[in-house]
N, C-alpha and C positions, 0 to 999 in steps of 0.2 A: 701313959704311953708305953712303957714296960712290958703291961696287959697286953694292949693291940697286937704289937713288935711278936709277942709269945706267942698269941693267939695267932697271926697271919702265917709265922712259920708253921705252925700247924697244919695251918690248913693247905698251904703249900707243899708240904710232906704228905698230906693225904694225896692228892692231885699228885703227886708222882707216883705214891704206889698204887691208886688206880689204873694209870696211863700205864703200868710197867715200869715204871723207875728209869723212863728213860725217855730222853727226846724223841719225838713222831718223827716218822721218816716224810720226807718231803715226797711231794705226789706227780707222778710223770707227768708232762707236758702233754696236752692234747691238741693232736694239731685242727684247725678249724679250716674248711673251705671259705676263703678269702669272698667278700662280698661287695658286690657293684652296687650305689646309689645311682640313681640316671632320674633327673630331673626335665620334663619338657611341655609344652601347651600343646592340648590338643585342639583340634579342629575350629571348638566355640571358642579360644581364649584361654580357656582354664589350663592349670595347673598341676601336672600329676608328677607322681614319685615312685616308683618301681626299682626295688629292688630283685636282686639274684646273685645266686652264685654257680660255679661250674658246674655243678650237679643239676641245679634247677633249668638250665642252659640246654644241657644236653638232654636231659627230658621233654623239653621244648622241640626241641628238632626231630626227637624219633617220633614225638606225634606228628609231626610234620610228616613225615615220612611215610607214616601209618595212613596219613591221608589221600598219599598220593603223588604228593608237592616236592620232587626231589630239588627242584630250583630253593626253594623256599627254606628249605632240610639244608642245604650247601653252605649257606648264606647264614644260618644258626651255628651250623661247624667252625666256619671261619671266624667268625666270630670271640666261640669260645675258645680258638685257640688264638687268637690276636692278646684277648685280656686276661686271658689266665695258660698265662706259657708253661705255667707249673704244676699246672691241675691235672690228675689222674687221668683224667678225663681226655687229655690231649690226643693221645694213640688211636683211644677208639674213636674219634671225632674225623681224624684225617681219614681213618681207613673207612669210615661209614661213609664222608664224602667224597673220596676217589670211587668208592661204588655208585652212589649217585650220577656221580658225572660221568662214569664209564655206561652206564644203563644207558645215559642218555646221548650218547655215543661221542660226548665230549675226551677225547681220550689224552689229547695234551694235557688238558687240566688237570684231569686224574694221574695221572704221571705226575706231575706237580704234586699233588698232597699224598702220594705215595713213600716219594721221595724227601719229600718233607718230615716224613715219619720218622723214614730210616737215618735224616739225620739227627730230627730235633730228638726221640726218645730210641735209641738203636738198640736199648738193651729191651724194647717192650714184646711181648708174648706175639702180639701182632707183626712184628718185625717181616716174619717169613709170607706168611699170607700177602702181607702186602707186596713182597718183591714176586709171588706168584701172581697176582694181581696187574701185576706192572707188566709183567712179562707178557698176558692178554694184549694192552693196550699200545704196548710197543710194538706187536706185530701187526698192528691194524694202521700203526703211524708208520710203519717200514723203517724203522732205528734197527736196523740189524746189526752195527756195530753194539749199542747200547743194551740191545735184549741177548748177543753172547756172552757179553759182559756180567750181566747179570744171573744167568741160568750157571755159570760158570763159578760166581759165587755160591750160588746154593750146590750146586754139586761137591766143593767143597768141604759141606759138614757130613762130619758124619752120622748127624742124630737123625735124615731124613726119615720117614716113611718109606718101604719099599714101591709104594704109589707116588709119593712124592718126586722121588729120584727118578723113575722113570717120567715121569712128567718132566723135568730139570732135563732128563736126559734130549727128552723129543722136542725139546724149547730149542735144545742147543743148534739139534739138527735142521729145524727148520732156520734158525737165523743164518747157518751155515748156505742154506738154500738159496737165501734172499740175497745173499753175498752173492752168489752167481759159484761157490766155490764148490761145484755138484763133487767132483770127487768127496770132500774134505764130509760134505753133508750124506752123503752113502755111509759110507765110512760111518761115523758118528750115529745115522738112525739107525744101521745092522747092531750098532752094539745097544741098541736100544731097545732091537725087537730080541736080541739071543737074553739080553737082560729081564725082560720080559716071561722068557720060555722055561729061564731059569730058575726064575722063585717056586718055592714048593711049601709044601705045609702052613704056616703062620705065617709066612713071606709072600705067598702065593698073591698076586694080584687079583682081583675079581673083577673088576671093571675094565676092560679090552681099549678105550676110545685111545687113552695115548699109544697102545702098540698101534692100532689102528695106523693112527697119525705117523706114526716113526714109518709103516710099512709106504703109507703114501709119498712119505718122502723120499725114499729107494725109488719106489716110481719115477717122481718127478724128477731127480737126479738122472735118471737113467736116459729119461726124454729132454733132459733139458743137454744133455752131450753130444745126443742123435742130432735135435734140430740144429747142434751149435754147426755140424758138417751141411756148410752149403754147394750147391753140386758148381764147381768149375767154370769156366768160359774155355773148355775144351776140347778134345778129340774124347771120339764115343767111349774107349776104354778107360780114359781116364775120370770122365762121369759115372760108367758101370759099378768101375771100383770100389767109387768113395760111396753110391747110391747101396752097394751092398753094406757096408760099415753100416750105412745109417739104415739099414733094414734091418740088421742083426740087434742093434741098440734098441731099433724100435720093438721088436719080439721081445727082449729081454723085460724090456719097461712094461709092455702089457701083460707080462707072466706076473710083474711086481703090481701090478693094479689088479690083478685076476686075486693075487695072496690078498690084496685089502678089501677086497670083496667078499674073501671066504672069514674075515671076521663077523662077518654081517650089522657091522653098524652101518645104520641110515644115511648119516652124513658125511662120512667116507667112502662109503660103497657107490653114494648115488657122484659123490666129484671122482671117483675113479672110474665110474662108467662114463661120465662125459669129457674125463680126459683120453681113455682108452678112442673114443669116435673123434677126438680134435687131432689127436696122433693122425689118422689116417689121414682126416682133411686136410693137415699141415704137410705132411706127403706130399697128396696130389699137387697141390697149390705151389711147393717147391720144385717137383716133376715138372709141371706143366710150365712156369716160369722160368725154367732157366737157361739158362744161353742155348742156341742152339750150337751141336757140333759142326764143324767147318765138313763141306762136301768134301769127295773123298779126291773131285778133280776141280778146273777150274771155271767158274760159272759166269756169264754176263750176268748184271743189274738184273734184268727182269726173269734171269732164270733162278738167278739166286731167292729172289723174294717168293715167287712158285715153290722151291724146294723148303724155306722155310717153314711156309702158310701152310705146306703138305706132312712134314714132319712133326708138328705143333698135331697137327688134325687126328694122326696114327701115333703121336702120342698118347692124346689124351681116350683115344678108344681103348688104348691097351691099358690105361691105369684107371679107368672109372670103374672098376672095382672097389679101388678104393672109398670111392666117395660112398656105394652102397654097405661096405665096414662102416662106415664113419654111420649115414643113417641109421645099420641095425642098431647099433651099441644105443645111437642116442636114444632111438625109441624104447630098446630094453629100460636106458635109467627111467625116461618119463613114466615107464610104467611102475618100476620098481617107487618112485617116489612117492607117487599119487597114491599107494598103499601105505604108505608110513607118513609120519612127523615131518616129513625135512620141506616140504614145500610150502610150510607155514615157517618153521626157525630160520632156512638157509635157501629163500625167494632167489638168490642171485643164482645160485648151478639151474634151478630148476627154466628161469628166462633164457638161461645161455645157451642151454639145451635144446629151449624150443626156436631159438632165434637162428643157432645153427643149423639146427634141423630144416629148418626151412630154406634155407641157404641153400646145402647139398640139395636139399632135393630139386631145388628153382635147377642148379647145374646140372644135377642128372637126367634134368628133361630137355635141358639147352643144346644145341649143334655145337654150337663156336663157342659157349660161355667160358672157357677155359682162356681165352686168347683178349677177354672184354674184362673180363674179373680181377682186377689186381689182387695183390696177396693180401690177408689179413694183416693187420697191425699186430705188432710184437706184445707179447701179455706181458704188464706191468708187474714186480715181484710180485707183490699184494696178491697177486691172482695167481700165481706161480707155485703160491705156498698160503692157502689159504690158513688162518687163525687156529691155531691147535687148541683148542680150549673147548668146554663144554657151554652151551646155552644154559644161561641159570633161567627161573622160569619168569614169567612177565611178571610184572609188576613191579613194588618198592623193592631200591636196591635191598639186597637181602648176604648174608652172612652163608657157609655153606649150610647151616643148621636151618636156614630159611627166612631170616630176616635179619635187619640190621640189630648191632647190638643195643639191648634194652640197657636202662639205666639202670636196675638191678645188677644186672651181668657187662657192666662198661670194662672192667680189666681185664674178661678174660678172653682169653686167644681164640679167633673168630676161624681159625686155619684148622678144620678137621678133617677134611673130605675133597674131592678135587672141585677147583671151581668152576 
């Protein structure tokens, strides 16, 4: 036993000075993506077993995507963020399916896993993208409270983009717009567009479409203060006066549509030429409606209605001017459009133009159509301040890089470029 005992130390001694005479260090933990069993019968009876895990989940869905199917692609997202609230995987799962659902003009939803991002992983690389994201869909849902909110936080960091920021900046402006607060939203796009004129060298903006947007918004602002003056139930000087204020407003505003014009983007250019001809028609249409001034002496009933039906009449002779502004402009944008992109991306200016168009002109052939026509109905923000953002291209939602993020590339920040 002596022998053994001898011999075993030996060999023990050897085995440490092989190993380096020294205990192995213990070997770090590797973490593993947690795995779903899902047992269920299909169709004949039988029995199947399918496994996954987060990774395998989310590769499932951007084939999905890759298909076509963003309903199908949503509904994989949710998923894997339901069962696996912990997985890497979670960030890019919400922000691929807030694009989905915004593609598909779901935009509540998408707001929904937007914001779900920002709370459930706040510290993730997608963070910013997605509240740029959010920022699209809240101007399309009119949360103008919630999308100043939010452009106000990113203006906040300092680490933007100098594209970034100016986008932040023109988001603000237009929420300010939808608020109806046109001062506060002037204000706020001028410092948009001088911010704009002011990058130079490495700072230098290259892509115009948000100064663009900031210059529109000075427009609208300007026209939205002009129509706020409606003309009196009063004596003819006192009509003149205030019709002057709102004609000077109104020149100001078309000289701000004329600067969004000389950017020459498509989809600015062509909603500033058919807001430049609703100005005018909004005019006339106020002109011609509004109280008549009281005679200058005292009238019976049936002379008073005569002096009426006759001032209404030599009104509208003297302001159909107007209405043929209103048709030049419209027919410039129709033409301008039909040469470019925007009456496949932005269908709605190009309808409204022609619907107006036809309007004016039924009234510039009409005698009395001024006295028969009630006034247009008042534009809804939405249409006040159309969506500052760029069309990304059809198909599957996509990343700005051009598609959703792949499962290779799930962690990394999908925010490169405007979207």
């Amino acid at each position: 036993m002596a022998i053994i005992r001898a011999l075993a130390r030996s060999l023990f001694a050897l085995t440490l000075i092989a190993c380096g005479a020294g205990p192995r260090p213990v070997a770090a933990p590797v973490a593993m993506e947690e795995t779903r069993i899902v047992g269920h019968r299909t169709a004949g009876g039988e029995f199947e077993v399918d496994s996954y895990d987060a990774s395998q989940l989310f590769s499932r869905a951007y084939e999905v995507v890759q298909r076509g199917d963003c309903t199908g692609a949503v509904i994989l997202y949710d998923q894997l963020v339901r069962e696996f609230p912990t997985s890497r995987f979670v960030s890019p799962s919400l922000y691929n399916a807030g694009l989905c659902l915004q593609r598909q003009g779901s935009h509540a939803e998408a707001v929904e896993r937007f914001a779900a991002l920002l709370t459930s992983v706040p510290g993730s690389t997608d963070a910013n993208a997605a509240r740029f994201q959010m920022l699209e869909s809240l101007v399309e849902l009119e949360r103008w409270d919630a999308m100043l909110g939010t452009s106000a936080e990113l203006l906040t960091q300092e680490t933007l983009r100098t594209d970034e920021r100016l986008e932040a900046m023109s988001r603000r402006a237009q929420a300010l717009l939808g608020l109806r607060r046109f001062d506060d939203a002037e204000r706020a796009a001028r410092e948009a567009t001088a911010y704009f004129r002011t990058r130079q060298g490495d700072d230098e903006i290259a892509d115009e479409s948000f100064a663009a947007a900031a210059q529109f918004v000075i427009a609208e602002a300007l026209r939205g203060r002009s129509e706020q003056l409606e003309l009196p139930d009063a004596d003819v000087v006192t009509q003149r006066t205030l019709l002057d204020r709102r004609s000077a407003l109104l020149l100001e505003a078309q000289r701000a549509y004329f600067d969004t014009i000389r950017f020459t983007h498509p989809r600015w250019s062509a909603a500033a030429g058919y807001r430049i001809g609703a100005m005018y028609q909004s005019l006339y249409d106020a002109v011609t409606h509004a109280p008549v001034p009281p005679p200058t002496r005292e009238l019976g009933a049936d002379a008073l209605e005569i002096y009426r039906a006759s001032y209404r009449e030599q009104l509208a002779d003297r302001v159909r001017p107007l209405v043929r502004a209103a048709i030049r402009y419209w027919e410039l944008t129709l033409l301008m459009v039909e040469r470019t992109d925007v009456a496949r991306t932005e269908p709605r200016w190009v309808e409204r133009t022609r619907s107006d168009l036809e309007r004016s002109r039924t009234l510039l052939l009409g005698s009395h159509a001024p006295a028969a026509t009630p006034p247009p109905p008042a534009v809804a923000p939405s249409e006040t301040a159309p969506p500052i953002s760029e069309p990304g291209p059809s198909g599957s939602p996509a990343t700005p890089q051009g598609g959703p993020q792949a499962p290779d590339t799930a962690p990394a920040a999908p925010h490169e470029t405007l979207r």
